[in-house]
C-alpha positions in Angstrom: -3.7 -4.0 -107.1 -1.3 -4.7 -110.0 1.5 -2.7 -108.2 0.8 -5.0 -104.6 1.5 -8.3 -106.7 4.5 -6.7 -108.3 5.9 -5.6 -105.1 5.0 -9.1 -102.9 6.6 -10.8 -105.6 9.5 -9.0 -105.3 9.5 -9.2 -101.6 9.2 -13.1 -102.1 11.5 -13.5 -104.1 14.8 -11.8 -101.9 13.5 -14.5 -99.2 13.6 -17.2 -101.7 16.9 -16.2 -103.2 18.2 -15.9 -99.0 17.7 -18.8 -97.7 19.7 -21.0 -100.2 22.5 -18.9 -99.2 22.2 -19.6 -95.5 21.7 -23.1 -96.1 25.1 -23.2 -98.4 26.4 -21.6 -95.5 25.8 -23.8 -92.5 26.9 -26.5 -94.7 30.5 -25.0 -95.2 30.7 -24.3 -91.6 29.4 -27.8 -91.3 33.0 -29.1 -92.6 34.8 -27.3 -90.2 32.9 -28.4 -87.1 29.5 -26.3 -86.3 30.5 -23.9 -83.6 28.4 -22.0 -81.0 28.1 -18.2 -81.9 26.9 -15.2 -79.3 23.3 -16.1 -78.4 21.1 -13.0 -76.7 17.4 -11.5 -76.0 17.0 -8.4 -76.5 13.8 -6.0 -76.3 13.0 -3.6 -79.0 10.8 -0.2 -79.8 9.7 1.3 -83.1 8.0 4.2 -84.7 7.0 5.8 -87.7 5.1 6.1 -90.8 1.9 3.6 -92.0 1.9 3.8 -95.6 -2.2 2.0 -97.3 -1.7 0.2 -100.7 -5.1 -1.0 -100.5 -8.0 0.2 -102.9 -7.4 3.8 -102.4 -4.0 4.3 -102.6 -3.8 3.1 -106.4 -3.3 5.6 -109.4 -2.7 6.0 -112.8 -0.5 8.8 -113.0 2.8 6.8 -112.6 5.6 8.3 -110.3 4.5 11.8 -109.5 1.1 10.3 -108.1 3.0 7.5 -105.9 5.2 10.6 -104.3 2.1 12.9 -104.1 0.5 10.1 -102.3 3.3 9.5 -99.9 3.5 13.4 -99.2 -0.4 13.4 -97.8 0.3 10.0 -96.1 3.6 11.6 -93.8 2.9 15.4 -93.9 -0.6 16.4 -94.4 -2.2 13.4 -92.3 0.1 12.2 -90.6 -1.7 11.9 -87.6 -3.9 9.6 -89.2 -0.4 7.3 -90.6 2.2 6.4 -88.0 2.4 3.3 -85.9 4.4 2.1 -83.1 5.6 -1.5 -81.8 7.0 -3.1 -78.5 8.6 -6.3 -79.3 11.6 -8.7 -77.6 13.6 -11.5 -79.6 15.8 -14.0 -79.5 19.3 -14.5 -81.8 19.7 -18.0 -81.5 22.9 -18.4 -84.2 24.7 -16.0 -85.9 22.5 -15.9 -88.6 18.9 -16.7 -87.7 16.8 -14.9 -84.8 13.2 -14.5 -84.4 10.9 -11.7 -82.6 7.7 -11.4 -81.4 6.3 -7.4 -81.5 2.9 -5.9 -81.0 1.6 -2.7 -81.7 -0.8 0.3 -82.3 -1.1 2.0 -85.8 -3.5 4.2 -88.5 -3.3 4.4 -91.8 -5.2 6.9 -94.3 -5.9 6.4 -98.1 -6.8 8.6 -100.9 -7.8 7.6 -104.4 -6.9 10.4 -107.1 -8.3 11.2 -110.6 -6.2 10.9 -113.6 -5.0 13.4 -115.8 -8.4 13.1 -118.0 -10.4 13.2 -115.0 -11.4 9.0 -115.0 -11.4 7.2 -111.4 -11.7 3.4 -111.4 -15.2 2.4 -110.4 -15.4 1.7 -106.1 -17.8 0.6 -103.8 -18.0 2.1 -100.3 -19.0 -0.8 -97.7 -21.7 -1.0 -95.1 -20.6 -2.4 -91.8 -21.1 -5.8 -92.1 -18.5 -5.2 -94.9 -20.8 -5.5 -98.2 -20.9 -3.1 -101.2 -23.3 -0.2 -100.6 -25.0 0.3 -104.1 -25.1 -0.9 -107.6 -23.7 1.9 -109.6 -21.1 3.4 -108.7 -23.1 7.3 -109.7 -24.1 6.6 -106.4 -20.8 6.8 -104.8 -19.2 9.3 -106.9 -22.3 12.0 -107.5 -21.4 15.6 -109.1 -18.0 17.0 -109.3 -16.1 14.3 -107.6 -12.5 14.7 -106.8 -10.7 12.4 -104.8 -11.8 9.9 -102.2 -10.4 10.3 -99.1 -10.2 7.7 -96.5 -9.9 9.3 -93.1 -8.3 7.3 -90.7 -8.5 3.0 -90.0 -6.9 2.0 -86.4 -5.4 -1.6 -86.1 -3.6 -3.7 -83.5 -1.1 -5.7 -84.1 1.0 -8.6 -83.4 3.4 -11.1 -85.4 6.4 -13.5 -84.7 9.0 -13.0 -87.0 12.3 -14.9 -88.1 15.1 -13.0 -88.9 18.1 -13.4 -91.4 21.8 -11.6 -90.9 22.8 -11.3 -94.6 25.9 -10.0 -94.3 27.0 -13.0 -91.1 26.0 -15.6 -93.6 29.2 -14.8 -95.4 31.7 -13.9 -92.9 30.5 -13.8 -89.4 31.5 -10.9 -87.2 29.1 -9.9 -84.0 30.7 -6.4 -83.7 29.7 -5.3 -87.6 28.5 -1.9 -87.7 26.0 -1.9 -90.3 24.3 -5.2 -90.6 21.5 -6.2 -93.5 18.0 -8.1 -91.9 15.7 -9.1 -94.4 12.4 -10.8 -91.9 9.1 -12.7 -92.7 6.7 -13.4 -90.0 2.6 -14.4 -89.3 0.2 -12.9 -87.2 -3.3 -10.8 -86.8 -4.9 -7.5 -87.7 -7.6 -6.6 -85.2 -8.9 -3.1 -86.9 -11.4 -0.9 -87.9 -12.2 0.8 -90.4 -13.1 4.4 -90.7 -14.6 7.1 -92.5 -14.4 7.6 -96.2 -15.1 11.1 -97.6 -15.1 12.7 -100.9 -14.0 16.1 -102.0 -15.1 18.5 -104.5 -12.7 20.1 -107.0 -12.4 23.2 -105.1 -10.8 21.0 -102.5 -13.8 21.6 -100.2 -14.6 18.4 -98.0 -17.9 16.6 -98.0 -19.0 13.6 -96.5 -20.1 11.2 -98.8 -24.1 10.0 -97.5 -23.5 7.1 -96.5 -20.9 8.0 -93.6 -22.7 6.4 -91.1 -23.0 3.2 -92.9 -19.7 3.6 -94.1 -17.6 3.9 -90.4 -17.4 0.1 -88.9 -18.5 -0.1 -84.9 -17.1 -3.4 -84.5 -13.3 -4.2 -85.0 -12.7 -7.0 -87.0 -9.7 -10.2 -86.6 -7.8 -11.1 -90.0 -4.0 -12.8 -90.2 -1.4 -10.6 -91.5 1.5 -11.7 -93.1 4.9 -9.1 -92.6 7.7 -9.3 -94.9 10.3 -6.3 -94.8 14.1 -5.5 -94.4 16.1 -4.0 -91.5 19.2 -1.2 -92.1 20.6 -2.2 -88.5 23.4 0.0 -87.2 25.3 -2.0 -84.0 25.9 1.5 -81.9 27.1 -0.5 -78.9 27.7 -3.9 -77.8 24.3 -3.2 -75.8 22.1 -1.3 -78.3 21.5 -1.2 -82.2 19.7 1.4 -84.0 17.8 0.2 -87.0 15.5 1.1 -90.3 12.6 -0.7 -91.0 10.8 -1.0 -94.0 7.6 -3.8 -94.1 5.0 -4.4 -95.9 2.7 -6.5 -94.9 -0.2 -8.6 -96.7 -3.6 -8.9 -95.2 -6.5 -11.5 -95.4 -9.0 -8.7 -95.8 -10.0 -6.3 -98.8 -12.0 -4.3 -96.1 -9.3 -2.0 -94.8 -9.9 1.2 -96.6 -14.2 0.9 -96.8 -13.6 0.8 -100.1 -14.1 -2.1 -103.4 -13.2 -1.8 -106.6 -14.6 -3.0 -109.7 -14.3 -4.5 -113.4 -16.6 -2.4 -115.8 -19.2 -4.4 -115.6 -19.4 -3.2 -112.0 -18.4 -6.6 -110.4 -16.5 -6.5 -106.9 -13.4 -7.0 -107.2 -11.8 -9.0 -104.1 -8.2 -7.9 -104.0 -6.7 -7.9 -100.4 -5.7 -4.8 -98.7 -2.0 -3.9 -97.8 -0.2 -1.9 -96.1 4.0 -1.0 -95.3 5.6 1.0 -92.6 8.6 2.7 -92.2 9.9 2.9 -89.0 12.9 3.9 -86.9 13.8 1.8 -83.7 16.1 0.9 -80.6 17.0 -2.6 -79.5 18.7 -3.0 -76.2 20.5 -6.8 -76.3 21.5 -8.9 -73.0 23.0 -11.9 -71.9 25.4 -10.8 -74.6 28.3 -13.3 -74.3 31.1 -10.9 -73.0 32.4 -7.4 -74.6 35.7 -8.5 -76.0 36.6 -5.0 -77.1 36.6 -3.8 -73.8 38.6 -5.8 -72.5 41.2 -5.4 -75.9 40.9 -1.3 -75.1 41.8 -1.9 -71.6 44.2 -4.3 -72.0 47.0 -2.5 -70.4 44.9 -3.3 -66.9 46.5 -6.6 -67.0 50.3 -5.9 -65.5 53.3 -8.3 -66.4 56.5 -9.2 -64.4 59.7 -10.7 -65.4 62.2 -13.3 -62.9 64.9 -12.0 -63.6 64.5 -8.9 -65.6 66.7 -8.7 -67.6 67.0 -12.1 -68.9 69.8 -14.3 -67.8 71.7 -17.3 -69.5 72.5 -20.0 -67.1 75.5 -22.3 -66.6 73.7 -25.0 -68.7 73.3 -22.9 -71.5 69.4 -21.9 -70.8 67.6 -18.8 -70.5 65.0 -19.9 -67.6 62.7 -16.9 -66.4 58.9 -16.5 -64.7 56.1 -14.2 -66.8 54.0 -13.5 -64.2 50.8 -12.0 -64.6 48.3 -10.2 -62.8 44.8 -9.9 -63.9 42.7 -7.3 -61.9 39.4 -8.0 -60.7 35.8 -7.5 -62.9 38.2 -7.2 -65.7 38.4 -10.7 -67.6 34.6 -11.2 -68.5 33.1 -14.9 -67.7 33.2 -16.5 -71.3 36.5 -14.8 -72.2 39.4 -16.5 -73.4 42.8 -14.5 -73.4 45.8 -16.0 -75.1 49.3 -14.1 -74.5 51.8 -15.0 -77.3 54.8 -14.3 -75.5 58.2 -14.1 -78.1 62.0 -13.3 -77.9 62.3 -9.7 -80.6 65.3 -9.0 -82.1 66.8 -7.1 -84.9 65.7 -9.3 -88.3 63.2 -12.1 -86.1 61.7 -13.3 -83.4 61.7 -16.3 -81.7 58.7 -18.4 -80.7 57.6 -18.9 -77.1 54.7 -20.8 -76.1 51.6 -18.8 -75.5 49.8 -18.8 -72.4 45.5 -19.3 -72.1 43.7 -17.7 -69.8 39.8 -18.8 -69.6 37.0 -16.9 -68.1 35.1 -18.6 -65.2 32.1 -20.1 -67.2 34.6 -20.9 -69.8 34.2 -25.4 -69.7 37.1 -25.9 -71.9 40.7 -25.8 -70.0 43.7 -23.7 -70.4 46.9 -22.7 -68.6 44.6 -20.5 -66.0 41.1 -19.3 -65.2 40.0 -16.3 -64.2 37.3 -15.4 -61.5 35.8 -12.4 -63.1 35.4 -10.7 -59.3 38.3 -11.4 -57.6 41.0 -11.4 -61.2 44.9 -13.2 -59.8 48.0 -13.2 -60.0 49.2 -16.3 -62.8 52.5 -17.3 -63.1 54.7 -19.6 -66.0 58.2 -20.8 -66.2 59.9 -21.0 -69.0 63.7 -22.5 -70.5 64.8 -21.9 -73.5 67.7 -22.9 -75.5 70.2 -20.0 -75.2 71.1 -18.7 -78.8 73.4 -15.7 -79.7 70.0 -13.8 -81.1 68.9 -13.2 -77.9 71.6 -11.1 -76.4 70.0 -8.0 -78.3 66.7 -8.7 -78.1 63.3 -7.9 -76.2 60.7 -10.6 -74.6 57.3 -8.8 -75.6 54.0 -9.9 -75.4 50.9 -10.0 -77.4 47.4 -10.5 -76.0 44.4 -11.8 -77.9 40.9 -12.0 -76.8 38.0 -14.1 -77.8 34.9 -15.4 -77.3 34.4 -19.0 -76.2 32.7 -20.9 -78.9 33.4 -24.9 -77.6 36.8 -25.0 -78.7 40.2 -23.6 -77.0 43.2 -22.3 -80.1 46.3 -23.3 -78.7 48.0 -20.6 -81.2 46.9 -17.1 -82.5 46.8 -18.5 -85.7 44.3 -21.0 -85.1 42.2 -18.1 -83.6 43.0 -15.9 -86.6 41.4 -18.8 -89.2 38.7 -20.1 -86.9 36.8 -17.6 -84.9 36.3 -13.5 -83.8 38.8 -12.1 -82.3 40.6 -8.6 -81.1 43.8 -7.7 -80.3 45.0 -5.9 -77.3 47.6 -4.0 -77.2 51.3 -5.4 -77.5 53.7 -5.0 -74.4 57.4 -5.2 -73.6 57.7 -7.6 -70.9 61.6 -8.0 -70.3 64.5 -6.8 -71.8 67.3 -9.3 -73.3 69.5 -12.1 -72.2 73.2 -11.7 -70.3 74.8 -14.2 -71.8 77.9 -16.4 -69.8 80.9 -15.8 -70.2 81.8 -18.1 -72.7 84.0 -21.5 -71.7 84.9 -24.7 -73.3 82.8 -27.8 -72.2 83.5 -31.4 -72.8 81.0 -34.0 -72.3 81.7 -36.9 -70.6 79.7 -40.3 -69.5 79.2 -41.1 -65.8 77.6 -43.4 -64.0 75.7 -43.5 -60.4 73.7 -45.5 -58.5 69.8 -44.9 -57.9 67.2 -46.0 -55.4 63.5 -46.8 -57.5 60.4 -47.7 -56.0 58.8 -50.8 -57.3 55.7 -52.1 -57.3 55.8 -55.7 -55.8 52.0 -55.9 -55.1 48.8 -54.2 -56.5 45.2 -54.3 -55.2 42.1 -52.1 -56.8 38.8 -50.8 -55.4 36.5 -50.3 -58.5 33.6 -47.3 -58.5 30.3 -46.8 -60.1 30.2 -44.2 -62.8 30.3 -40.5 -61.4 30.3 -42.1 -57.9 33.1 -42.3 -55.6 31.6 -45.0 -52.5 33.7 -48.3 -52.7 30.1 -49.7 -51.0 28.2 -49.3 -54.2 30.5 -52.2 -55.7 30.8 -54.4 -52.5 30.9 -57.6 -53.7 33.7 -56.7 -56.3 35.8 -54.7 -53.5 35.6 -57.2 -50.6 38.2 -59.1 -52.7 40.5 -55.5 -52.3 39.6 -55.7 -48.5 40.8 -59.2 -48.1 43.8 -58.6 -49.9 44.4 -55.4 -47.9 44.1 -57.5 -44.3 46.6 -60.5 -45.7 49.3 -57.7 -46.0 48.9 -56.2 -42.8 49.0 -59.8 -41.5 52.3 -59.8 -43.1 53.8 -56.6 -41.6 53.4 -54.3 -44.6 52.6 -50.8 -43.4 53.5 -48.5 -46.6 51.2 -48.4 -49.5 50.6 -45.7 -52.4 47.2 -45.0 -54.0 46.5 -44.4 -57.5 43.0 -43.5 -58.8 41.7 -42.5 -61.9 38.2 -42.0 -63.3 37.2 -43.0 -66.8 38.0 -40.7 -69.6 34.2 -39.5 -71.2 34.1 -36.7 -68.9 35.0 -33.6 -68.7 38.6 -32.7 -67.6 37.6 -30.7 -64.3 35.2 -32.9 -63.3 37.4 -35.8 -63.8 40.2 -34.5 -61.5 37.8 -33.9 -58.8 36.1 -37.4 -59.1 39.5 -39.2 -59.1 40.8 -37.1 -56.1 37.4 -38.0 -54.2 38.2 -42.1 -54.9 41.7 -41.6 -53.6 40.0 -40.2 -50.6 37.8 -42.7 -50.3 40.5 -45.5 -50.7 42.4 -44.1 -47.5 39.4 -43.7 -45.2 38.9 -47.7 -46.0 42.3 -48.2 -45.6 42.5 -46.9 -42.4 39.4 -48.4 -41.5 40.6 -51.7 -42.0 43.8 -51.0 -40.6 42.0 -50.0 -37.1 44.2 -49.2 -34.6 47.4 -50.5 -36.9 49.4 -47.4 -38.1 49.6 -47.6 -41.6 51.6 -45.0 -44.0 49.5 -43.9 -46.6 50.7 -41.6 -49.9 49.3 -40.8 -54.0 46.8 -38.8 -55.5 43.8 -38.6 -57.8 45.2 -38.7 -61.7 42.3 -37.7 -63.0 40.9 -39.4 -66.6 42.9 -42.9 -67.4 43.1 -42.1 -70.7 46.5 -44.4 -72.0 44.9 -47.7 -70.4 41.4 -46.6 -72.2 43.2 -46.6 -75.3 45.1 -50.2 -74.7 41.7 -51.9 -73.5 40.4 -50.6 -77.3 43.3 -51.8 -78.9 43.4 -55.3 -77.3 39.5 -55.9 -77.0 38.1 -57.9 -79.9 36.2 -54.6 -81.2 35.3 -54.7 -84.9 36.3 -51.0 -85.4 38.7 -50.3 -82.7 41.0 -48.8 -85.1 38.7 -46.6 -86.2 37.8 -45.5 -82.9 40.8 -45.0 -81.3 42.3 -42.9 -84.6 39.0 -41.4 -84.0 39.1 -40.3 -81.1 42.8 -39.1 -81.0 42.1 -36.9 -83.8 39.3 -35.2 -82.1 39.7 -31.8 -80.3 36.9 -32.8 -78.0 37.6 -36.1 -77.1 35.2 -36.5 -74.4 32.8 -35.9 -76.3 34.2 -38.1 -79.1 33.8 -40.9 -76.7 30.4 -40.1 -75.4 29.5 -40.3 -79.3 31.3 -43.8 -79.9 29.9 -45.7 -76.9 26.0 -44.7 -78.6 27.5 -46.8 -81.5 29.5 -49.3 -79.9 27.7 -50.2 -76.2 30.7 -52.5 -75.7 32.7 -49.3 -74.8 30.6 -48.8 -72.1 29.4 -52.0 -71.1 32.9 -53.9 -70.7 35.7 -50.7 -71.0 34.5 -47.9 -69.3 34.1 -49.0 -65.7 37.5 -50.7 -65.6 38.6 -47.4 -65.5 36.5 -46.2 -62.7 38.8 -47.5 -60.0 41.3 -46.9 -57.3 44.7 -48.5 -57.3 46.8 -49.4 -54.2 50.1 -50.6 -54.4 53.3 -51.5 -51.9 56.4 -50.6 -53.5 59.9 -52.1 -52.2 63.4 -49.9 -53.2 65.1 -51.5 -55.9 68.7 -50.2 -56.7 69.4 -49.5 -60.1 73.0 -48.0 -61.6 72.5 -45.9 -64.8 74.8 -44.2 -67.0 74.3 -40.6 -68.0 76.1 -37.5 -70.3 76.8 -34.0 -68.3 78.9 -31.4 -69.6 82.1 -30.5 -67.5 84.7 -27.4 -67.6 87.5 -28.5 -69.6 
């Protein structure tokens, strides 16, 4: 068994020598913020060849033997050598996945003679699994050839993890050809078969103790699988792969056979065995196919108001890009961004890009998507008219990825931070008409302006992710009295201004602070009764300036820290949800001032300003 330690050491040692690599890895990434990769099930099938390395399957006739060997195992027994396995699995980062298969296999063996006609001593085994005999004359009588196991059936099953080789260095879903080295544990529930011997005129006999020799009851050991996939990524939906393993077994009874020292004492090296197999894996819940939607980018239709471009009185190019997405086109965790850009002979000049999100996409961008239904988006745009764009083209350049918990504002970003494709570029206008050109002189002016100010404020305060001015009525009946006293004095106009605190996230935000400014009017009017009362605002959605005042001016040790923090963060909800675990103050004293409902009556104030305009000379 000298060659089955050599080769589990080997096998050992490329696990060994993996995992520091993926560690390395993760802490790199670590640096630059952890980010969510494609996660999918999948199931999987297999087939092929069962290959023994147990007690007759070794030789001393180097290379040649080892092929010879291999030859009988897939061509002249191969009914007696293949193996096949259902499994499913789970890729849970872009690196590590595991998989639980079972299967159904045989493997044969056959023990050889050497060139000067010596075979290492073996015992045959009964079927309790002890040696049959003392000398081993009794197992090899006359003109012995070879030993010949004829066929041992197994089950069995095994949870393996899996390793991506090539993502742990630059991570790409869509590679072709990926490397998967796997270890797992399990069992082997088998039985041995029949071992027979053969003469040298290659005439088969049964050795005599065949019926001692052929187990009735199967028997349970562990297993321990160690191998390497060759996966080729045919689809977004279904890989092909290779599959060598060999696997280590807690039995020496595999083959029927033991071998010995030369003083005829057993030998207990366990039994092994490899496979080489050929298999299909079908993935799903696979995130989204970006590709597709890169190779049928030209789907997605774009307008231009006005086409061509036009340069107004004030010296700006204003337009519209309007875009229409059509529907089950734009998949659910997609994120689009359109770089839109002035081309002309030499450069180009910058516009800002549009996002487009997928429906199950949680971060925001310009638009989302409903993958059923698609829309129709529109942006504005001014620009500052400059002689380049009289000769030039607006274009513009889809770029499609998959959401990972972050939203790049700029292609760039997208380029250095995640997997992306590229659609295909499009010409979306043609070039500005400038003015005719006339001189302009600017000159001061003044006017006089009508503002709305603020002469009294009352607030209604709310539980957290609640929007019932009951749930704080002892706080709020202060709010109601208020409320009444101005009515008693005539005032009929007031404007509403709610806002929820800022650790949530943006969509849900808007939607709780519009629900508070709802619920501000109905008690308004309630208290109003019959009085008509005039009633305007909105929901503002997360307060975050006054959160960041209340940090500066509270007495926390480390607001600095916090608010620098949290500014710096490109998930600042989360940021916050993070700090107030450190610092309870943030959520004890800050957070629900911000959970509230403001209601002011505002008065006209005139105000004279002065201001530049440009004038025809």
């Amino acid at each position: 068994m000298k060659k089955n330690l050599t080769i589990s050491k080997l096998m050992m040692l490329i696990v060994m020598a993996i995992l520091p690599f993926s560690m390395f890895a993760q802490k790199e990434e670590g640096k630059k913020k952890s980010k969510p990769t494609e996660k999918y099930w999948y199931i999987q099938a297999d087939g092929g060849l069962s290959i023994n390395h147990g007690d007759l399957a070794s030789y001393n006739g180097g290379i040649w033997d080892d092929w010879n060997h291999f030859k009988i195992t897939a061509f002249q027994n191969f009914p007696n050598s293949w193996n096949a396995h259902l499994g499913f699995g789970y890729q849970f980062s872009k690196v590590f996945g595991f998989n639980i298969k079972g299967g159904y296999g045989r493997v044969n063996g056959h023990k050889h003679l050497d060139k000067n006609g010596n075979i290492q001593m073996l015992y045959l085994l009964d079927a309790n699994g002890n040696t049959i005999g003392t000398d081993p004359d009794n197992v090899y009588a006359g003109s012995l050839h070879d030993l010949s196991l004829v066929r041992t059936d197994y089950f069995e099953g095994n949870v393996n993890l899996t390793i991506n080789l090539f993502n742990i260095f630059k991570y790409n879903p869509r590679r072709v050809v990926n490397l998967i080295p796997h270890v797992g544990i399990g069992g082997l529930y088998y039985k041995a078969g029949q071992v027979n011997k053969m003469n040298v005129d290659n005439n088969t006999e049964t050795v005599e103790y065949t019926v001692a020799n052929a187990r009735e009851k199967r028997q349970l050991h562990f297993n321990v699988p160690v191998g390497m996939e060759l996966n080729f990524n045919i689809t977004p939906k279904f890989d092909l792969f290779l599959d060598y393993t060999y696997t280590f077994t807690g039995t020496d009874n595999l083959d029927q056979v033991r071998k010995t020292d030369e003083s005829h004492h057993v030998i207990n090296d366990k039994d092994m065995y490899s496979q080489l197999n050929l298999g299909l894996r079908v993935k799903f819940n696979n995130p989204c196919d970006i590709e597709k939607m890169a190779r049928e980018s030209k789907k997605i239709t774009y307008r231009v108001n006005p086409d061509p471009l036009v340069e107004g009185e004030d010296g700006k190019v204003c337009f519209d890009i309007i875009v229409t997405i059509p529907g089950e086109y734009f998949e659910k965790q997609a994120v689009m961004n359109l770089k839109p850009y002035l081309a002309y002979n030499g450069g180009q000049i910058e516009i800002d890009p549009i996002t487009f999100v997928g429906e199950k996409v949680k971060g925001e961008g310009d638009f989302r998507v409903n993958y059923k239904e698609g829309g129709e988006f529109t942006k504005h745009y001014c620009k500052d008219y400059v002689p380049e764009m009289e000769n030039c083209e607006l274009m513009g350049d889809p770029m499609f990825y998959v959401y990972d918990g972050t939203i790049y504002p700029t292609q760039e970003e997208i380029v250095k931070n995640t997997y992306y494709t590229q659609g295909a570029t499009e010409k979306l206008a043609d070039g500005v008409i400038p003015q005719p050109k006339e001189e302009w002189v600017e000159q001061e002016v003044t006017e006089t302006i009508q503002e709305m100010q603020a002469v009294k404020k009352l607030t209604y305060f709310y539980n957290k992710d609640k929007y019932n001015i009951a749930d704080r009525k002892k706080l709020n009946n202060q709010a109601d009295a208020a409320f009444k006293d101005l009515m008693d004095a005539g005032v009929t106009e007031f404007e509403i201004k709610a806002w929820a605190s800022p650790e949530g996230e943006g969509g849900h935000n808007n939607e709780l602070s519009n629900n508070r400014y709802n619920a501000a009017m109905k008690q308004m009017n309630k208290l109003a009764k019959k009085n008509e009362v005039e009633i305007s605002g909105q929901g503002y959605g997360p307060d975050w300036n006054t959160f960041v005042k209340l940090v500066a001016e509270s007495d926390l040790k480390d607001k600095d820290a916090i608010v620098n923090n949290i500014n710096n963060s490109s998930n600042k909800e989360q940021t916050i949800r993070e700090m107030c675990d450190i610092y309870p103050q943030l959520e004890k004293d800050i957070l629900p001032q911000l959970r509230r409902a403001e209601v002011y009556v505002n008065e006209p104030v005139e105000k004279v300003i002065t201001k530049t305009v440009r004038v025809k000379k």
